[in-house]
C-alpha positions in Angstrom: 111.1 11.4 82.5 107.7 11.6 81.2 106.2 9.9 84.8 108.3 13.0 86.9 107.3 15.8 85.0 103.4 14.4 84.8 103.9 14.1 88.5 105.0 17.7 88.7 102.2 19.0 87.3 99.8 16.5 89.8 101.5 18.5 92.5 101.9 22.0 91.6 98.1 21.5 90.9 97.6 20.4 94.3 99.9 23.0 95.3 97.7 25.5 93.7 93.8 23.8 95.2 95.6 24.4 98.6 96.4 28.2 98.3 93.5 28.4 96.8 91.4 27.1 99.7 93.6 29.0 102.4 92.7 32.4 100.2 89.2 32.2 100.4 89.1 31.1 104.1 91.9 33.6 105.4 89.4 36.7 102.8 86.6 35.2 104.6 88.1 35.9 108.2 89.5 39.1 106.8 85.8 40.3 105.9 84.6 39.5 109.4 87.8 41.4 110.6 87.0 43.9 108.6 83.5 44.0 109.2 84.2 44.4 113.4 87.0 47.4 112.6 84.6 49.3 110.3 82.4 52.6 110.9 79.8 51.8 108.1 78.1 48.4 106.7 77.3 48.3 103.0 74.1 46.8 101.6 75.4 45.3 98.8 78.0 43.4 101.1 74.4 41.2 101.8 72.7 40.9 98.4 71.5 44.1 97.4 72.1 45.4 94.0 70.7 48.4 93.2 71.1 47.8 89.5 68.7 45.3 88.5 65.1 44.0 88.7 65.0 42.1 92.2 63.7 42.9 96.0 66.6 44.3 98.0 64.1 44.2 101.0 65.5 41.2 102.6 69.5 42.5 101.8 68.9 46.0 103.6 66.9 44.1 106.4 70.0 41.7 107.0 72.3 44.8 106.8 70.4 46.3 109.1 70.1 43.7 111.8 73.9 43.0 111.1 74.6 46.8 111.8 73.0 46.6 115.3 74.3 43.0 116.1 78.1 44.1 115.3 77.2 47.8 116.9 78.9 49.4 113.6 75.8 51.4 113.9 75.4 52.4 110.0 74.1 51.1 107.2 74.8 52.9 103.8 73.1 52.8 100.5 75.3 54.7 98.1 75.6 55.8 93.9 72.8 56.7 91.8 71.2 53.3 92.6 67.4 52.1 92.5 66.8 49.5 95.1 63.3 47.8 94.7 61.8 47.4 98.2 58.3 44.6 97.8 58.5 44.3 101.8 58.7 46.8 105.0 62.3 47.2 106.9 62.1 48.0 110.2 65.4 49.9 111.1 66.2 48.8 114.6 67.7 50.7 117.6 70.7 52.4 117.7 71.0 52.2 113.3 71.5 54.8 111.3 70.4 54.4 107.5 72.3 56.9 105.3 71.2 57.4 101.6 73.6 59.1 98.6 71.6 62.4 97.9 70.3 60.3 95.1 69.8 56.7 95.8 66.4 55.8 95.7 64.2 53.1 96.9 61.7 52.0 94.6 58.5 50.7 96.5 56.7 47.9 94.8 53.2 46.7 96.3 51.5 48.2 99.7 52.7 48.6 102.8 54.6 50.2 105.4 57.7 51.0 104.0 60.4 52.0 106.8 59.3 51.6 110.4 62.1 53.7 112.7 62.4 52.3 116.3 64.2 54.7 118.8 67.6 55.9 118.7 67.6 54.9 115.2 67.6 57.6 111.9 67.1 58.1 108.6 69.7 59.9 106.5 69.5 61.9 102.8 68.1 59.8 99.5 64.4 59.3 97.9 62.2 57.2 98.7 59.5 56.6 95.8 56.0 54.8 95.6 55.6 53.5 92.5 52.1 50.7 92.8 49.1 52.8 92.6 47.9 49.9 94.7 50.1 51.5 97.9 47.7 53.0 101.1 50.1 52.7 103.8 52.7 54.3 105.5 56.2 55.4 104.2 58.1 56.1 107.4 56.0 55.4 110.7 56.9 55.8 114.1 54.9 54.2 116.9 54.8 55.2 120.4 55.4 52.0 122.2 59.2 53.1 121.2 58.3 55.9 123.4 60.8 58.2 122.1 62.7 60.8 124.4 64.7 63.6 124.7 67.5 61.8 125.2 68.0 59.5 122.3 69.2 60.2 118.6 66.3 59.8 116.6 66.0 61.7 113.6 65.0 62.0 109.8 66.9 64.3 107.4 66.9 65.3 104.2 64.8 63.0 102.7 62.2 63.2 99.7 59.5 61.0 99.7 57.7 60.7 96.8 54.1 59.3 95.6 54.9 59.4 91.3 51.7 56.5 90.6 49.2 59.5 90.6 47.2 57.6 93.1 47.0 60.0 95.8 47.4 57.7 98.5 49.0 56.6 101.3 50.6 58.7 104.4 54.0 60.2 103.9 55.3 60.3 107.5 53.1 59.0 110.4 53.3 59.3 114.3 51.0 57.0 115.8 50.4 56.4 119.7 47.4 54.2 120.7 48.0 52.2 124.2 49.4 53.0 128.0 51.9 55.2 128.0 53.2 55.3 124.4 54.6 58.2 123.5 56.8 60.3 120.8 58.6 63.3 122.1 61.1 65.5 121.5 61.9 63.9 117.7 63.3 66.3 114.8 62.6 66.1 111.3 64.2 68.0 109.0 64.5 69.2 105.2 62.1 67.2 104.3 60.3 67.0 101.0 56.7 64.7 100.6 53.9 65.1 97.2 51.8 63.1 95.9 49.8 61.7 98.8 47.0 61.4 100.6 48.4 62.8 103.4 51.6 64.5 103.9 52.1 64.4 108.0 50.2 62.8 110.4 50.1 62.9 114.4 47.4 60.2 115.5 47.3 59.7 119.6 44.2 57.3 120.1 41.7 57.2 122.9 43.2 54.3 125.0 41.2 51.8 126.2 41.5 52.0 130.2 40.9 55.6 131.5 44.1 55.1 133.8 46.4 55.4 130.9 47.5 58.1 128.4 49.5 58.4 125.7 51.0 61.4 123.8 52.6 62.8 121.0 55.1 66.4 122.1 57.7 68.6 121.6 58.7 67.1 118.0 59.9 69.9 115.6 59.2 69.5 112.5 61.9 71.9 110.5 61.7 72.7 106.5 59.1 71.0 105.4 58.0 70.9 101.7 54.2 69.7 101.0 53.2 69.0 97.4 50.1 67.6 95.6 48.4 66.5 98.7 45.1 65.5 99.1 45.7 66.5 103.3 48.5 67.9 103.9 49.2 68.0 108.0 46.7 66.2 109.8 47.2 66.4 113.6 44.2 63.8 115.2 44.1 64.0 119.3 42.2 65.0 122.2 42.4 68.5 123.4 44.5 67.3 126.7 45.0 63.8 128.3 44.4 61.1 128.1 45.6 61.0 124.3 46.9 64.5 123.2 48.7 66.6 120.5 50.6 69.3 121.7 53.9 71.5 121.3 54.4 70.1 118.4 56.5 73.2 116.1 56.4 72.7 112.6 59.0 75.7 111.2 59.7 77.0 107.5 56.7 75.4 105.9 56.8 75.2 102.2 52.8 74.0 101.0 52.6 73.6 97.2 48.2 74.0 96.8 47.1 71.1 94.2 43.5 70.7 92.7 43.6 67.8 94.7 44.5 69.1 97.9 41.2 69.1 100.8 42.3 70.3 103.6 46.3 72.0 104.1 45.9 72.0 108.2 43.7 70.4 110.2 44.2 70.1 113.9 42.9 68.9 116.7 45.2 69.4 120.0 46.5 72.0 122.0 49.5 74.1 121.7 51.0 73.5 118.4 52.6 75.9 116.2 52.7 76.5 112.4 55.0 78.7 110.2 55.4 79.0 106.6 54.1 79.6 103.1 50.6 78.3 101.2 51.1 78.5 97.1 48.4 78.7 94.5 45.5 79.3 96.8 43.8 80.8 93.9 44.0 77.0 92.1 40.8 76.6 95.0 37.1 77.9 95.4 37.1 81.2 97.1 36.2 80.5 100.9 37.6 76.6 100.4 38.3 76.3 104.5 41.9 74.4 104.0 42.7 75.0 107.4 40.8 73.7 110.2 41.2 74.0 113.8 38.4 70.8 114.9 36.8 71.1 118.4 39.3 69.7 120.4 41.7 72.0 119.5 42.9 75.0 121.9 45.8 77.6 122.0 47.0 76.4 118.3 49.1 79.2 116.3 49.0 79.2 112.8 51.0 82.3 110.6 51.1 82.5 106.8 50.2 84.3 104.1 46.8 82.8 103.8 43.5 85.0 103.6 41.2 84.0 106.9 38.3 83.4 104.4 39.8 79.7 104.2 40.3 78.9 107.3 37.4 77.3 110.0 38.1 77.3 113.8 35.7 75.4 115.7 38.0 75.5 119.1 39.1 78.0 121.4 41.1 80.4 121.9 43.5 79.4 118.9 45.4 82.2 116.9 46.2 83.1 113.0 47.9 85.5 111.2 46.7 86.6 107.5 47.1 89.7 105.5 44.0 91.7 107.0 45.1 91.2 110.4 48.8 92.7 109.8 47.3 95.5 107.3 44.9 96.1 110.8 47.5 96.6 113.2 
């Protein structure tokens, strides 16, 4: 009697290791299942916490490549989280990377941060430098993407933040160097950037050969907010080809004057346009030339509130707006 029910046990144990084993293989196929059926991808679904004291570069990199592979297309990063990023992510075409309003990623050590390939976007959260060793790039686009009207590339709503008091480092950079790179036609919205060296900056290079060109056009740059910056937009091109700057719109400008800030505006390139506010100019020496149009600029527009004691053009034939002008006409 003893023997049978000892024996019962044996199996019902067994019984048990089996359904067991079939549960955690059929919830492993049910994930993939899941996986190819679903509109978003989850970070934490590959490592990520959010809640503790480790690099989540590698889990939002996997997430990320996972998101393109499957072609689920999103990756999210949700809650009131903090994930610590010690490496760069690159997302890759055709990903979209969508914050919570405030989810943060906490940059640890320097360098570039997010690098956003065509097609791709970046979505709502903050994005915070923390190493007072950091003198890189947060979000950087580069022009061998070559960027287009017709792709979805954009950056929303997103605050990007310098809080080690360094001053360093370059918020958002467009850089275009070799044949035929280019980034056009690219929005960027609502977005906030303080504490850097520089806030924004367009860079097209001199190529090398005189057969090729490169450019950087047409990108609107919507709502921005620039705070504490030692430079705030810094536009660095030829006047024309072979490498220019131009068309380039930058709409509803919010600038927030520091005693750090050098230069608000400084532009060389053709064609661009610039709208918005200048705060706290009296925090600056009367005559402090904080916006300069350099001498390869032409046919720039630049309308604010700011006296024309402070600003410098050394171009031609480049316009600005400032309270003696309107009180003239």
């Amino acid at each position: 009697m003893k023997r049978k029910k000892y024996m019962i046990v044996i199996w019902v144990a067994i019984l048990l290791l089996v359904l067991f084993w079939f549960y955690n293989k059929n919830r492993g196929s049910v994930t993939k299942m899941d996986h190819s059926q679903a509109e978003n991808v989850y970070v934490e679904d590959f490592g990520a916490n959010g809640e503790d004291s480790k690099d989540d570069s590698r889990a939002i990199q996997k997430a990320i490549n996972f998101s393109k592979k499957s072609n689920i297309g999103k990756v999210k990063l949700v809650g009131n989280k903090n994930y610590i990023i010690q490496k760069g992510i690159v997302i890759e075409e055709g990903v979209e990377l969508e914050f919570g309003q405030n989810t943060r990623l906490m940059v640890e050590g320097n360098f570039r941060v997010i690098e956003v390939e065509k097609n791709a976007s970046i979505s709502n959260g903050i994005i915070e430098i923390v190493d007072k060793d950091f003198d890189s790039d947060v979000i950087y686009l580069d022009g061998k993407q070559r960027f287009w009207s017709w792709e979805r590339t954009q950056i929303q709503n997103v605050t990007i933040i310098n809080s080690s008091n360094s001053h360093r480092g370059i918020g958002l950079h467009l850089y275009a160097a070799e044949l035929d790179d280019y980034i056009c036609f690219v929005n960027f919205t609502n977005i906030n950037i303080a504490g850097f060296h520089t806030g924004v900056k367009l860079e097209a290079e001199k190529p090398q050969s005189n057969r090729s060109k490169n450019f950087i056009n047409g990108n609107r740059f919507i709502n921005l907010t620039l705070d504490d910056l030692v430079r705030g937009i810094d536009i660095d091109s030829a006047v024309g080809p072979p490498n220019e700057s131009s068309g380039n719109i930058f709409s509803g400008l919010q600038i927030q004057i520091s005693p750090s800030t050098e230069k608000v505006l400084t532009v060389n390139g053709s064609d661009n346009r610039f709208e918005g506010m200048i705060w706290d100019v009296q925090l600056l020496k009367r005559g402090n030339e904080i916006i300069e149009f350099g001498k390869e600029s032409a046919r720039n527009d630049f309308y604010s509130n700011l006296e024309a004691e402070y600003i410098l053009d050394k171009g031609t034939q480049n316009y600005y707006s400032s309270p003696e002008n309107k009180a003239n006409q």
